[in-house]
C-alpha positions in Angstrom: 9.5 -208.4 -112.8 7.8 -209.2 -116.0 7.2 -212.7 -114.9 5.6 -211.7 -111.7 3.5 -209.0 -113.7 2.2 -212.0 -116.1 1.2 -214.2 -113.1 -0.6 -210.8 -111.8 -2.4 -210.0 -114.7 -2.8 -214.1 -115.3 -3.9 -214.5 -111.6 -6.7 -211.4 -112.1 -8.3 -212.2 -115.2 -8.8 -215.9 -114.5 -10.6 -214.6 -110.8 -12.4 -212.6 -112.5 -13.3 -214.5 -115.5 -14.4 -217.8 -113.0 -15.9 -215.5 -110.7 -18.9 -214.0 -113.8 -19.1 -218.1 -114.5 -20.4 -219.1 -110.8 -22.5 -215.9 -110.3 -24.1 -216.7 -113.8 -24.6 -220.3 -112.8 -26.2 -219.2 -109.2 -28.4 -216.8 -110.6 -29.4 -219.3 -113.4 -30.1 -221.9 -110.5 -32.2 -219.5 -108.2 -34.2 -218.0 -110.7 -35.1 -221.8 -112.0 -35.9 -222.4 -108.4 -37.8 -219.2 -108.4 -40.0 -219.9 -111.5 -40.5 -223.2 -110.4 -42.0 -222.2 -106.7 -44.4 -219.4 -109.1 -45.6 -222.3 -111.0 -46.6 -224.4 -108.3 -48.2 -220.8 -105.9 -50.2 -220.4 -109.2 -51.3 -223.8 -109.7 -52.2 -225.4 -106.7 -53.9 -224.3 -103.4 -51.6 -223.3 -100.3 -50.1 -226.6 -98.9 -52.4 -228.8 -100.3 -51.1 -232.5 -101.2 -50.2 -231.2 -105.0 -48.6 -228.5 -103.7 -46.3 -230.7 -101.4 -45.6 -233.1 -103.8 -44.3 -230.4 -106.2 -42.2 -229.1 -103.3 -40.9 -232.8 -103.1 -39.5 -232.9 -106.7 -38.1 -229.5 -106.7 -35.9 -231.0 -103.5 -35.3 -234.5 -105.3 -34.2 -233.3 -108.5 -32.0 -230.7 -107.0 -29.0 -232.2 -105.3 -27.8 -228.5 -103.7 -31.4 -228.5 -101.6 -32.4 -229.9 -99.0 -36.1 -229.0 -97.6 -38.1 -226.2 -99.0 -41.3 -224.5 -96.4 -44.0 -222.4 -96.9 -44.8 -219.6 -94.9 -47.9 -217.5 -94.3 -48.3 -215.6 -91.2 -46.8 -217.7 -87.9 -50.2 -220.0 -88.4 -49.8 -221.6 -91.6 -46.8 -223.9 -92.2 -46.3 -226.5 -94.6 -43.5 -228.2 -96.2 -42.5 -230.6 -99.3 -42.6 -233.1 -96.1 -45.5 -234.2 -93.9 -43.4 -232.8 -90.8 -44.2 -228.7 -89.1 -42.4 -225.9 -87.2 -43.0 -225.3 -83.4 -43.6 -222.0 -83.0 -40.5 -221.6 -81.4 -39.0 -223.1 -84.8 -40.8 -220.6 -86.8 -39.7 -217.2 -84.2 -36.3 -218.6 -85.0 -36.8 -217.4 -88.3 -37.1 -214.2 -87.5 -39.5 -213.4 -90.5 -40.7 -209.6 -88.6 -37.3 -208.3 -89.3 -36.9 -208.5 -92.7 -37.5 -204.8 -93.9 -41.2 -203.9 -95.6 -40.7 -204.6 -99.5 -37.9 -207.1 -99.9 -38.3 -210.4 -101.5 -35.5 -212.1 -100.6 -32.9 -213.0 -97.8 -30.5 -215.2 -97.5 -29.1 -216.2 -93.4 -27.2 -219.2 -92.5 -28.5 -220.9 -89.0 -26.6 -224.2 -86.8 -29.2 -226.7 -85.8 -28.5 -227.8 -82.5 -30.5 -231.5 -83.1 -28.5 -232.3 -86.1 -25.0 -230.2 -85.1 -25.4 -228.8 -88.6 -24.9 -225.6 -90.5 -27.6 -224.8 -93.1 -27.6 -222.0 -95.6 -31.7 -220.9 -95.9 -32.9 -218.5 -99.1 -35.8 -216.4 -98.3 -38.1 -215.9 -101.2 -41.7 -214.1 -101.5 -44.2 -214.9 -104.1 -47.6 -213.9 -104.1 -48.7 -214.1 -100.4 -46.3 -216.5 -98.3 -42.6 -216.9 -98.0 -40.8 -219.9 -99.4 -37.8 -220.8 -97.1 -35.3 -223.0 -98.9 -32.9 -224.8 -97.4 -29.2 -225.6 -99.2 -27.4 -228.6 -98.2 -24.4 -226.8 -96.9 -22.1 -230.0 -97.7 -23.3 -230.6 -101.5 -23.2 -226.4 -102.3 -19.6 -226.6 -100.6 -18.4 -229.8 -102.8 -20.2 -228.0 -106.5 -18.2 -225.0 -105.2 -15.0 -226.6 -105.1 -15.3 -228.9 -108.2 -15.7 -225.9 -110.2 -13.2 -224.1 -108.5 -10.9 -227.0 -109.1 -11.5 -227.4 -112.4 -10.1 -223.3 -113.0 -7.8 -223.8 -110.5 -9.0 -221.0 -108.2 -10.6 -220.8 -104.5 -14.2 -219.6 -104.3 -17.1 -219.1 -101.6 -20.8 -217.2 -101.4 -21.4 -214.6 -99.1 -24.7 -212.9 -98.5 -25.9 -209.1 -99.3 -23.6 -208.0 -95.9 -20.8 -210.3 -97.4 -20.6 -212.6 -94.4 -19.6 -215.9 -95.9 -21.6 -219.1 -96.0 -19.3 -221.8 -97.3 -15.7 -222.8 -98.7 -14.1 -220.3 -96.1 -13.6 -223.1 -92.9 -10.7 -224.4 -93.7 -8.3 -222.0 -94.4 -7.3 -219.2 -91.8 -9.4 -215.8 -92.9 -10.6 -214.6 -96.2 -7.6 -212.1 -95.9 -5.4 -215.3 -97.0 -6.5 -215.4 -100.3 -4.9 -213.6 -103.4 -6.1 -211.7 -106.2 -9.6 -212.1 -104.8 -12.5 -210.5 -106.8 -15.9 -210.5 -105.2 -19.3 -209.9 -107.3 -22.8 -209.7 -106.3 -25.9 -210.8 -107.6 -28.0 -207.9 -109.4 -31.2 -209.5 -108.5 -30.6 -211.7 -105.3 -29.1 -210.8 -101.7 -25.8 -213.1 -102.4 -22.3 -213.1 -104.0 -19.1 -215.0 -105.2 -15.8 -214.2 -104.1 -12.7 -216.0 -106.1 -9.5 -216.5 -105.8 -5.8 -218.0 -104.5 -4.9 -219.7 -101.6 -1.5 -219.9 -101.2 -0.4 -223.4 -102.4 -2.9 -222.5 -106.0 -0.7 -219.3 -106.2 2.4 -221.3 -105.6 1.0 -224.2 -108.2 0.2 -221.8 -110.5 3.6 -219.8 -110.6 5.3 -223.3 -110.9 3.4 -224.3 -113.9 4.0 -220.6 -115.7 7.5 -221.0 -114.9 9.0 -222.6 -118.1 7.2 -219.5 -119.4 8.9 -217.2 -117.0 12.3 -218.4 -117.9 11.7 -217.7 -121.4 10.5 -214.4 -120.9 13.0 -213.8 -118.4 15.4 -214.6 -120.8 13.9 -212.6 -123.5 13.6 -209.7 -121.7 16.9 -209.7 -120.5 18.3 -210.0 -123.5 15.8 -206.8 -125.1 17.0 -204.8 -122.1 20.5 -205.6 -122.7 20.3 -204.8 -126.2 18.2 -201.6 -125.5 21.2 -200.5 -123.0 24.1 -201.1 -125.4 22.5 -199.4 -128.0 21.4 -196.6 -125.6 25.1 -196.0 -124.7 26.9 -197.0 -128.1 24.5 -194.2 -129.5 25.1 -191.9 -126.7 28.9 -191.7 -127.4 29.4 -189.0 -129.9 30.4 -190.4 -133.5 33.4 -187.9 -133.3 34.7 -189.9 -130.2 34.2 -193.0 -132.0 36.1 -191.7 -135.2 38.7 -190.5 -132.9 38.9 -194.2 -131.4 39.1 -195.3 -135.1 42.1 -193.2 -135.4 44.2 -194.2 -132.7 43.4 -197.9 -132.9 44.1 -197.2 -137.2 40.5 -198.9 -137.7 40.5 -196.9 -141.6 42.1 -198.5 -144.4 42.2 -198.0 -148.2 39.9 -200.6 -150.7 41.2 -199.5 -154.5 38.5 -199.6 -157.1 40.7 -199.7 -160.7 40.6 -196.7 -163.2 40.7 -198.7 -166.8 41.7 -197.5 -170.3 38.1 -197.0 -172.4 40.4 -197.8 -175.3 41.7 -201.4 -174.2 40.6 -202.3 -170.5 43.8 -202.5 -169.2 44.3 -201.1 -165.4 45.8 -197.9 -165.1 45.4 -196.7 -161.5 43.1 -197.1 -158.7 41.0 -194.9 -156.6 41.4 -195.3 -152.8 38.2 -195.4 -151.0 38.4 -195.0 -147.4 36.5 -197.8 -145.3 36.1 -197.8 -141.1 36.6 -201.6 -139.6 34.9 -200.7 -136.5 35.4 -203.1 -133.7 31.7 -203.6 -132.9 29.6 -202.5 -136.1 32.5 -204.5 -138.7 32.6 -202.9 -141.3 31.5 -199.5 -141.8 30.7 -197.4 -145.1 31.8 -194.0 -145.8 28.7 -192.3 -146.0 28.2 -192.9 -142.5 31.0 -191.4 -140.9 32.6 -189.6 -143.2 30.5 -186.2 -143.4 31.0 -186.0 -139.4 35.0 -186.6 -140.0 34.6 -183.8 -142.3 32.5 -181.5 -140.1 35.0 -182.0 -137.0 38.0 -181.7 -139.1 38.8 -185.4 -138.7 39.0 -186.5 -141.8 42.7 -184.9 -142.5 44.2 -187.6 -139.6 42.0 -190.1 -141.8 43.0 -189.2 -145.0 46.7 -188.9 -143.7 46.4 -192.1 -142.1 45.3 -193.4 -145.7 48.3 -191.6 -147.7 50.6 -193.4 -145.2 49.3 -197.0 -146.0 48.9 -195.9 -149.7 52.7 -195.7 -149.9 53.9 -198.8 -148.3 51.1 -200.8 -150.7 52.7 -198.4 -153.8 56.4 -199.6 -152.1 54.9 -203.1 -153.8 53.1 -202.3 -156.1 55.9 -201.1 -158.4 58.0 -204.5 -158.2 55.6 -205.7 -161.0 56.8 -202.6 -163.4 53.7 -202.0 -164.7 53.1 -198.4 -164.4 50.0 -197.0 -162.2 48.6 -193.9 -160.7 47.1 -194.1 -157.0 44.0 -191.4 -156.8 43.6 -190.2 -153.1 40.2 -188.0 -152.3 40.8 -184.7 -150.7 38.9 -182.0 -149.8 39.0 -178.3 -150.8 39.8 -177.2 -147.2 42.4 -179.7 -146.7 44.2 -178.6 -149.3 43.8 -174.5 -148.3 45.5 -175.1 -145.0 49.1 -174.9 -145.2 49.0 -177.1 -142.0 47.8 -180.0 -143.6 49.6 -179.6 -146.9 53.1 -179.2 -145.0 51.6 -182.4 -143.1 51.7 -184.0 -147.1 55.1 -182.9 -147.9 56.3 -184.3 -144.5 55.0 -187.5 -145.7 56.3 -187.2 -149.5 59.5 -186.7 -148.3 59.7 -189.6 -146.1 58.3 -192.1 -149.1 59.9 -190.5 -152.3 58.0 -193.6 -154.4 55.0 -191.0 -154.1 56.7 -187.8 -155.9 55.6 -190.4 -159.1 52.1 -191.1 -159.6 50.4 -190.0 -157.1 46.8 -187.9 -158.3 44.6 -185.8 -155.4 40.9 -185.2 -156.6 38.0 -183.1 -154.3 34.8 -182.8 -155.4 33.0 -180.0 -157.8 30.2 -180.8 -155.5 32.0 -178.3 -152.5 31.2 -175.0 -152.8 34.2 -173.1 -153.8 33.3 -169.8 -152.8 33.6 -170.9 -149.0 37.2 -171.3 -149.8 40.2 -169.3 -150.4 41.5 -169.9 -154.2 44.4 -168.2 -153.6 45.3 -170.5 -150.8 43.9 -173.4 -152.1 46.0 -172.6 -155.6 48.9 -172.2 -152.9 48.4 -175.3 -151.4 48.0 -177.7 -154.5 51.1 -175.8 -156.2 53.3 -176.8 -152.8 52.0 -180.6 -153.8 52.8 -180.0 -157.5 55.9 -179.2 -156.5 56.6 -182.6 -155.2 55.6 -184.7 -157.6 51.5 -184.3 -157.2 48.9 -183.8 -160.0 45.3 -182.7 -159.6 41.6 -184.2 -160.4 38.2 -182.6 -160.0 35.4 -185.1 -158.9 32.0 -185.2 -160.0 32.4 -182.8 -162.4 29.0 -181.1 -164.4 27.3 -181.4 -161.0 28.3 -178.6 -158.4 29.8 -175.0 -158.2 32.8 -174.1 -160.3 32.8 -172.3 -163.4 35.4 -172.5 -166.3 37.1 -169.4 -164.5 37.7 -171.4 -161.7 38.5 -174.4 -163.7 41.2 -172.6 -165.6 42.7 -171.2 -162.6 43.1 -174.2 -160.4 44.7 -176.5 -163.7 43.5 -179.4 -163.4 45.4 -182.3 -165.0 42.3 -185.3 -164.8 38.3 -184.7 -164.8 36.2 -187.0 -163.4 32.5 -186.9 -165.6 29.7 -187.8 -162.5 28.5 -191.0 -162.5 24.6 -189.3 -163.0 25.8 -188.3 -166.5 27.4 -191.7 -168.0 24.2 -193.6 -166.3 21.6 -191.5 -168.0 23.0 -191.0 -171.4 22.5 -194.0 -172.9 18.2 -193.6 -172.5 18.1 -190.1 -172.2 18.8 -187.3 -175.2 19.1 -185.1 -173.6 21.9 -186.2 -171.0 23.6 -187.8 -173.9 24.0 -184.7 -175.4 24.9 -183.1 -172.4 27.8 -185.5 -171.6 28.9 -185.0 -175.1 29.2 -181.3 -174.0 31.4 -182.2 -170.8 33.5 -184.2 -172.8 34.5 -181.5 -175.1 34.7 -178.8 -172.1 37.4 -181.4 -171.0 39.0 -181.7 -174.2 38.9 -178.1 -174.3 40.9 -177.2 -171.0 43.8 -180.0 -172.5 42.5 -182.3 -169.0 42.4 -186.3 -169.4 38.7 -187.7 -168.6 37.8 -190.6 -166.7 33.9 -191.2 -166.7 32.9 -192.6 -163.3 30.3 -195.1 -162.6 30.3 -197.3 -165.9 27.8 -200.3 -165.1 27.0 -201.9 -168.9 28.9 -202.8 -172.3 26.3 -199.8 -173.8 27.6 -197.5 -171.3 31.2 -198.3 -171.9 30.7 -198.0 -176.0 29.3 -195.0 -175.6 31.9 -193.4 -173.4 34.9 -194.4 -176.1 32.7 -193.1 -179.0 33.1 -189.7 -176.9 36.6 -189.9 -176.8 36.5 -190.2 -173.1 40.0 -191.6 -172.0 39.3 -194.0 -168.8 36.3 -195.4 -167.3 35.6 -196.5 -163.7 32.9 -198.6 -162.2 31.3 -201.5 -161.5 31.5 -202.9 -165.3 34.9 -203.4 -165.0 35.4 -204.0 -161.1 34.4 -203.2 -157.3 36.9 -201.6 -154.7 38.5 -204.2 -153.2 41.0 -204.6 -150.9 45.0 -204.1 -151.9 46.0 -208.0 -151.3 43.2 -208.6 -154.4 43.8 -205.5 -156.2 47.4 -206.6 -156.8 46.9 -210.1 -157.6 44.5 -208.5 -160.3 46.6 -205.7 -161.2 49.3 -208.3 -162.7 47.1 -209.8 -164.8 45.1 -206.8 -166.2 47.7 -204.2 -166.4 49.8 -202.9 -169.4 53.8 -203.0 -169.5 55.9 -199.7 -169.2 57.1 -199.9 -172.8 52.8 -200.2 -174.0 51.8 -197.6 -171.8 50.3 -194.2 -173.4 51.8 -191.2 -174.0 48.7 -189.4 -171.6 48.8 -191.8 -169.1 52.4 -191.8 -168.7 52.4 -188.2 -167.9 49.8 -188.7 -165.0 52.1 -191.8 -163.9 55.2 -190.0 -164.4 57.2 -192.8 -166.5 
């Protein structure tokens, strides 16, 4: 369809375009022929020998005409040759019925002594009529070598648009395509263009290299447009569902380091989607509709699941470690999806040990019940689970809160530890959070540590553990443990503080 709408709008504008050309050049060529016939009415006397002669050169140097006469009443004839009209001749011309006022006229009549057609132009200067006669045969062959040359089909017609030439040998005028006709705004005759069948046929061949590739092209937009029309049309939460069934989520573990010494100490699980059509999928994108829908506790179950058969290996090395598994608020005020936990604890006893929960400060408490959620992580304490709050210094909970939930880890925001090294005023403040940690007997890991600065200024604070980029990326378990043997600390070396988290 696009193809065939090219070739339309192709087909139009060259008709159009060729059609303005030969009107401009036919205008051009009468009006020359006009101010040349003025020149010689004003010059010389009524068919006098100058005047004839003239008429002679304006017929030799003009291929396209073939006689030119002068008329003044049906008395007076002359010519650019020696030769006159019978009177009969000149009635044929039919001069009385031209209307009173018009200048020119254009009529095509067959001479019976030569079995021709000839195209006459009627023209009025002064006091006479000029009658020019076209050579039907040349106009015919300057038509088509122009039409040729743009690849189109023309012909003139007069002011009534009968035609006059280039019409004979095809059927009708109704056979030709994408004609556009336009009229002189000075003389009695027009210019119709357009395509014959074989030109439409020649011209759609030669376009169609083009048309594959645009067929092709388009094609592939419209496919694209569709699949993205429906992929986005399925709701995400049907997607996530998918994700859940077909266990597309898995676990990359970014390591939690000692400030003091660098060794590994845990690792924080970080739930990615491998969706089957986008790859790989970041958390920011799904994750706040797995949360809105309630999704996110099959995820996050899902997640604890894998966490233990990776902890299952894991602890063949014997160097102690903590896993960190992100939790909401919610999840952990319904007794549904705690019992759902303690189901699991129970059927993988390796995570009763060193296994740490965190939710974010950033959810407002106040939409949840603390004496459920105190209910809920006390169940999990019971069975070997200790507590972290996220993002701490940037969201709702006061010390009251704090104090009543115990929390065993803090987690200082990344905004803090980034800032404090080039602003006073943050580096005070994270000075502040440190000691409100210190306070409430909690052990501090400062998230988001990108620069040796950053990490020297942490330890000067007395912050425990850092986390971040400086020291690694997540990544997925296979590399995690490879890395994990090299940069983590024997049982017997280990902490007093971080053995209590890891439970050696």
């Amino acid at each position: 369809m696009t193809f065939f709408a090219y070739i339309n709008a192709y087909a139009t504008e060259k008709s159009q375009d060729t059609a303005k050309v030969l009107m401009s050049s036919i205008d051009t060529e009468i009006t020359t022929i006009e101010k040349q016939l003025t020149t010689i009415t004003h010059l010389y006397p009524d068919c006098s020998e100058q005047s004839r002669q003239a008429l002679e050169n304006i017929t030799l140097n003009n291929s396209v005409l073939n006689e030119v006469i002068f008329i003044r009443s049906d008395s007076m004839i002359c010519s650019d040759r020696s030769t006159t009209l019978t009177k009969e001749e000149i009635a044929d011309l039919e001069i009385e019925k031209l209307k009173a006022g018009e200048h020119y006229a254009t009529y095509q009549m067959h001479d019976i002594k030569s079995g021709k057609t000839a195209i006459f132009f009627m023209m009025y200067i002064d006091s006479g009529w000029y009658q020019i006669r076209f050579e039907k045969n040349y106009l015919e062959l300057w038509l088509k070598e122009i039409s040729s040359h743009h690849e189109v089909y023309s012909y003139i017609y007069d002011k009534h648009r009968e035609f006059f030439s280039n019409i004979d040998d095809i059927n009708s005028r109704e056979s030709i395509f994408y004609k556009t006709m336009i009229s002189s705004s000075r003389y009695p005759v027009g210019i119709s263009v357009g395509y014959t069948k074989e030109l439409l046929l020649d011209l759609i061949w030669s376009y169609l290299p083009t048309g594959i590739l645009l067929i092709v092209a388009n094609a592939f937009g419209i496919s694209l447009l569709v699949h993205c029309f429906f992929f986005k049309r399925v709701p995400l939460y049907t997607e996530i569902q998918k994700g859940i069934y077909n266990r597309e989520f898995y676990a990359e573990y970014q390591p939690i380091v000692s400030a003091q010494t660098g060794q590994w100490i845990g690792a924080e699980l970080l739930v990615r989607w491998l969706h089957p059509k986008k790859k790989r999928v970041m958390p920011d994108e799904f994750i706040p509709a797995a949360e809105k829908s309630g999704q996110i506790n099959e995820i996050t179950l899902q997640l604890i699941e894998q966490a233990a058969q990776d902890k299952a290996r894991a602890v063949l090395i014997d160097n102690p470690f903590y896993l960190s598994i992100n939790v909401t608020a919610s999840m952990i005020a319904s007794p549904l999806f705690v019992g759902s936990v303690i189901e699991l604890l129970k059927r993988y006893p390796l995570m009763q040990s060193g296994v740490v929960m965190e939710f974010s400060e950033r959810e407002n408490f106040s939409n949840t019940d603390v004496s459920l959620l105190q209910n809920g992580m006390q169940a999990l304490r019971d069975h070997g689970i200790k507590w972290a709050l996220d993002d701490f210094g940037t969201g709702y909970a006061g010390l009251s809160t704090l104090q009543a939930l115990s929390f065993e880890i803090i987690k200082i925001d990344r905004a803090f530890v980034a800032a404090s090294v080039t602003d006073s005023v943050t580096h005070s403040i994270l000075g502040n959070i440190a000691q409100i940690g210190h306070t409430l007997n909690c052990q501090l890991i400062a998230e988001g540590v990108e620069t040796q600065e950053q990490a020297q200024h942490v330890q000067s604070l007395n912050i425990q553990n850092c986390q971040g980029f400086f020291y690694a990326r997540p990544m997925p378990f296979e590399r995690f443990l490879a890395k994990f043997k090299i940069h983590s600390t024997p049982a017997s070396e280990v902490s007093h503080s971080v053995q209590e988290i890891v439970g050696v």
